[in-house]
Backbone as JSON Lines, residues from 0, in Angstrom:
{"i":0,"aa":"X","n":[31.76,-49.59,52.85],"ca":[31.62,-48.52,51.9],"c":[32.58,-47.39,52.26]}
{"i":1,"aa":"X","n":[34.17,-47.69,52.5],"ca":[34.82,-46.53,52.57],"c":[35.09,-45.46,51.5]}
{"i":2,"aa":"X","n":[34.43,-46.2,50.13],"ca":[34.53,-44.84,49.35],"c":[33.55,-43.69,49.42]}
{"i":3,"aa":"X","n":[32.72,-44.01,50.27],"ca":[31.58,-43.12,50.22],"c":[32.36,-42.11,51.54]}
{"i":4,"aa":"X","n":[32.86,-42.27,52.49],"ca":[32.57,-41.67,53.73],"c":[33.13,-40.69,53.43]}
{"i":5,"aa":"X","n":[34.6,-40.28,52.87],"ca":[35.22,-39.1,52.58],"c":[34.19,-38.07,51.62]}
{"i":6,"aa":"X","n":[33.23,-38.48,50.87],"ca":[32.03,-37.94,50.19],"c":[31.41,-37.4,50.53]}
{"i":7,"aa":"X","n":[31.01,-37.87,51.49],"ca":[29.3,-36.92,52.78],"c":[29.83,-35.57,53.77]}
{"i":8,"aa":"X","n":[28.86,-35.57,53.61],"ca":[29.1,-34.35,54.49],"c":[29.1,-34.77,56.08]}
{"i":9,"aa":"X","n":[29.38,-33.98,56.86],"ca":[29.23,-34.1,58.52],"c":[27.73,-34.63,59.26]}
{"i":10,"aa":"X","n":[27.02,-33.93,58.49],"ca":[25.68,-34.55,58.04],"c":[24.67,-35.09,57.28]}
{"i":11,"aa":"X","n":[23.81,-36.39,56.74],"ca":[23.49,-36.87,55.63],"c":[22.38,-36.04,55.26]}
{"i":12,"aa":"X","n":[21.36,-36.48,54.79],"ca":[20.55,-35.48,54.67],"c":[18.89,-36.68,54.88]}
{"i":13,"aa":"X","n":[18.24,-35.99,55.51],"ca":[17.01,-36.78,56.2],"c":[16.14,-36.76,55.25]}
{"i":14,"aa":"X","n":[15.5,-37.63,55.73],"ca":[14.11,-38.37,54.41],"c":[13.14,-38.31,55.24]}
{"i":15,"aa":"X","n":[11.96,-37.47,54.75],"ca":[10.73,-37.19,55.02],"c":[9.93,-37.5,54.37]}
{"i":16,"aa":"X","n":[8.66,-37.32,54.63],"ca":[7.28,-38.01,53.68],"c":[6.31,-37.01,54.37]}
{"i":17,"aa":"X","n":[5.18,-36.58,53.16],"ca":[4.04,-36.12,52.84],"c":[3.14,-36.81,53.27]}
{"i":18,"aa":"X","n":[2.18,-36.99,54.19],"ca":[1.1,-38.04,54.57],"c":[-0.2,-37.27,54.68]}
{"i":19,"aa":"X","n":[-1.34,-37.67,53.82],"ca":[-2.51,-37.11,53.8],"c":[-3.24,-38.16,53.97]}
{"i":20,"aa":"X","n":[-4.79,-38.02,53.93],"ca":[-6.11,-38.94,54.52],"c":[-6.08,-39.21,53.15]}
{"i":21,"aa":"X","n":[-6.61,-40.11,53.08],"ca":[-6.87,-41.14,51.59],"c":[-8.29,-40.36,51.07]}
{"i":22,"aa":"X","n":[-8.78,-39.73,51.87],"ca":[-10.09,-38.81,50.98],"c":[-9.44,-37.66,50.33]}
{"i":23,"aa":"X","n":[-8.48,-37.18,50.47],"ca":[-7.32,-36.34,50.13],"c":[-7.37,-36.42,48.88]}
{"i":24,"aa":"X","n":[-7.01,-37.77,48.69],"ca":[-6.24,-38.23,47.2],"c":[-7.39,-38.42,46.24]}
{"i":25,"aa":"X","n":[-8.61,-39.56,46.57],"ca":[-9.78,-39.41,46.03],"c":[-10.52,-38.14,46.09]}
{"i":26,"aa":"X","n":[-10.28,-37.03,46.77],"ca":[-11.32,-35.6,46.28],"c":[-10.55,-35.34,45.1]}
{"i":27,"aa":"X","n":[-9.04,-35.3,45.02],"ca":[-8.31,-35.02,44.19],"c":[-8.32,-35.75,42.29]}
{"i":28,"aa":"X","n":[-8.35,-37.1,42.91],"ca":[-8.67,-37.65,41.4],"c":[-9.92,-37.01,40.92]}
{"i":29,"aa":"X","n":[-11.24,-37.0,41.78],"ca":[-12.54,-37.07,41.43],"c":[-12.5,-35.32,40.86]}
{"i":30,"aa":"X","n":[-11.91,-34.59,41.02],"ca":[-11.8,-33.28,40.69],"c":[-10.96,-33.52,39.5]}
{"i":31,"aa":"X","n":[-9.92,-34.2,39.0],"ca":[-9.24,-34.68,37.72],"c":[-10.08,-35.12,36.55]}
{"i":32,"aa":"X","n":[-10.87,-36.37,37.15],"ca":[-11.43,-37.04,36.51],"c":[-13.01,-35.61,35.92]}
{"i":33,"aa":"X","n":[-13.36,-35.18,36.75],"ca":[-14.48,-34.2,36.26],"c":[-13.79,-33.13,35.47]}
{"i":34,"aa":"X","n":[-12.73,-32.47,35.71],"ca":[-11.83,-31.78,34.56],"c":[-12.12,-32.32,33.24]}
{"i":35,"aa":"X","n":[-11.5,-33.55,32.87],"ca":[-11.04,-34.12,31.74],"c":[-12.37,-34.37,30.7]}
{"i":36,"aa":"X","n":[-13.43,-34.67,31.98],"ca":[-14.78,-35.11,31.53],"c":[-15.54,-34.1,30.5]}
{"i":37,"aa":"X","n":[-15.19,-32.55,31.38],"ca":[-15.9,-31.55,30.95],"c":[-14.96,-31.01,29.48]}
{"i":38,"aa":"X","n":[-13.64,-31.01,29.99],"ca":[-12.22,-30.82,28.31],"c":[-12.83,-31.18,27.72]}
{"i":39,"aa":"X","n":[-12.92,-32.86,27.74],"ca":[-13.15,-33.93,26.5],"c":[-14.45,-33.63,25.8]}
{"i":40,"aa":"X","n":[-15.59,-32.88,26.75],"ca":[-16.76,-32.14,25.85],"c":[-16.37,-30.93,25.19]}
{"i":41,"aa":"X","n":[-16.02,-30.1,25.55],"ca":[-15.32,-28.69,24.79],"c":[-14.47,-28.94,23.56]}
{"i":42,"aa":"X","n":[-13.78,-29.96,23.67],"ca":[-12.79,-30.51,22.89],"c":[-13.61,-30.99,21.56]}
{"i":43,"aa":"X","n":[-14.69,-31.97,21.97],"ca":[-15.23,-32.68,21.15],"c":[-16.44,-31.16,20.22]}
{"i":44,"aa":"X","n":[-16.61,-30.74,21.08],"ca":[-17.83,-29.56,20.56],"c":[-16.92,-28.84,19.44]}
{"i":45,"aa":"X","n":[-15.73,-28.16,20.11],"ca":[-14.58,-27.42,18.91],"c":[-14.68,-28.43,17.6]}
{"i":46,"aa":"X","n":[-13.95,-29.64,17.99],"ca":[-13.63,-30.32,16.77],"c":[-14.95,-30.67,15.72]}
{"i":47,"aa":"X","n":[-16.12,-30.8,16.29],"ca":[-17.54,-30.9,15.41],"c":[-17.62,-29.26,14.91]}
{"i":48,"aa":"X","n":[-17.29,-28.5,15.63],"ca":[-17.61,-27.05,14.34],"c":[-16.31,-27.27,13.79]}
{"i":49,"aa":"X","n":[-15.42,-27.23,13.89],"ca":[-14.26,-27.31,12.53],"c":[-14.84,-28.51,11.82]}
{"i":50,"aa":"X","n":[-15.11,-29.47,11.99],"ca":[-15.13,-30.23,10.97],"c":[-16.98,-30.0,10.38]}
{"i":51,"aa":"X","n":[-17.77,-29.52,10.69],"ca":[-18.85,-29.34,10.27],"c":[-18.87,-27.56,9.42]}
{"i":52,"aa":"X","n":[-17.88,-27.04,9.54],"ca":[-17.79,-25.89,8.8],"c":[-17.82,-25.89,7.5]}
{"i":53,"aa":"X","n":[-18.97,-25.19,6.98],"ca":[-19.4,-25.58,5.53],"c":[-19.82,-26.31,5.03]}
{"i":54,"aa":"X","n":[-20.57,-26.94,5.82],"ca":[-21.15,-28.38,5.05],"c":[-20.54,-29.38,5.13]}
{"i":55,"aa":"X","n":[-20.97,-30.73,5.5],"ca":[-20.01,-32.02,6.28],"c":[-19.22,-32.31,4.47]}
{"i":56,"aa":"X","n":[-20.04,-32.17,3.74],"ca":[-19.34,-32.84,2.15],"c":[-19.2,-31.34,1.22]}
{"i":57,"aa":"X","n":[-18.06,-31.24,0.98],"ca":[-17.98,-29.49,0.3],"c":[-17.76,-30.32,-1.19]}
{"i":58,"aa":"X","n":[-18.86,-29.4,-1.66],"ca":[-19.2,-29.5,-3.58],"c":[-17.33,-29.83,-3.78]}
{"i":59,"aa":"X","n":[-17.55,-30.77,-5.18],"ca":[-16.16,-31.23,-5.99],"c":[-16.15,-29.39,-7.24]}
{"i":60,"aa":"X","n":[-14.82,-28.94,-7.09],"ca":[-15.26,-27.69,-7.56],"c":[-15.08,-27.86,-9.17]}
{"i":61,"aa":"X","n":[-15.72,-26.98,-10.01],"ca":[-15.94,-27.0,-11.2],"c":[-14.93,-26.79,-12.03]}
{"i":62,"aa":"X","n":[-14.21,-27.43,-12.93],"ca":[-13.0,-27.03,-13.69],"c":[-13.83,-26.46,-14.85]}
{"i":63,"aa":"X","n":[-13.28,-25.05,-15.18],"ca":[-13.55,-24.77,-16.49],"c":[-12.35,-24.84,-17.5]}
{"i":64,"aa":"X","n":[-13.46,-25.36,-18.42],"ca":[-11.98,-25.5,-19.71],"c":[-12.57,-24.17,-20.38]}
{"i":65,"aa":"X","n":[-10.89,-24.12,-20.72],"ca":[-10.77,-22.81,-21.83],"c":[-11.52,-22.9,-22.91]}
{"i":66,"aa":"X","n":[-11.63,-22.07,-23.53],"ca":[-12.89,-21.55,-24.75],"c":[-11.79,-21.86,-26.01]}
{"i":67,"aa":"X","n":[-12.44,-22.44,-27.14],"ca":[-11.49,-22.65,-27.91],"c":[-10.94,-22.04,-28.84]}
């Protein structure tokens, strides 16, 4: 790979990693997963009053005809 070497620098640059306990990751989902749980009720509660506003079936409205 001599096209690379004139490219780099004097030094490459090092690769590290993040390492946590695997209860880490599961407190983390389980705190996701209870988020979404509690949204998806708020969510669902909003969308039943908009759509229950005024009556689930709103009256067909009355056309009046002109007088003759």
């Amino acid at each position: 790979m001599n096209w690379y070497q004139d490219r780099s620098g004097p030094l490459l640059p090092q690769a590290w990693i993040l390492s946590v306990p695997l209860w880490v990751y599961r407190a983390l989902m389980l705190a996701w997963a209870l988020w979404l749980a509690f949204a998806l009720l708020r969510w669902l509660k909003w969308g039943w009053s908009c759509w229950s506003r005024d009556g689930y079936w709103k009256p067909k409205p009355k056309i009046e005809e002109p007088a003759a």
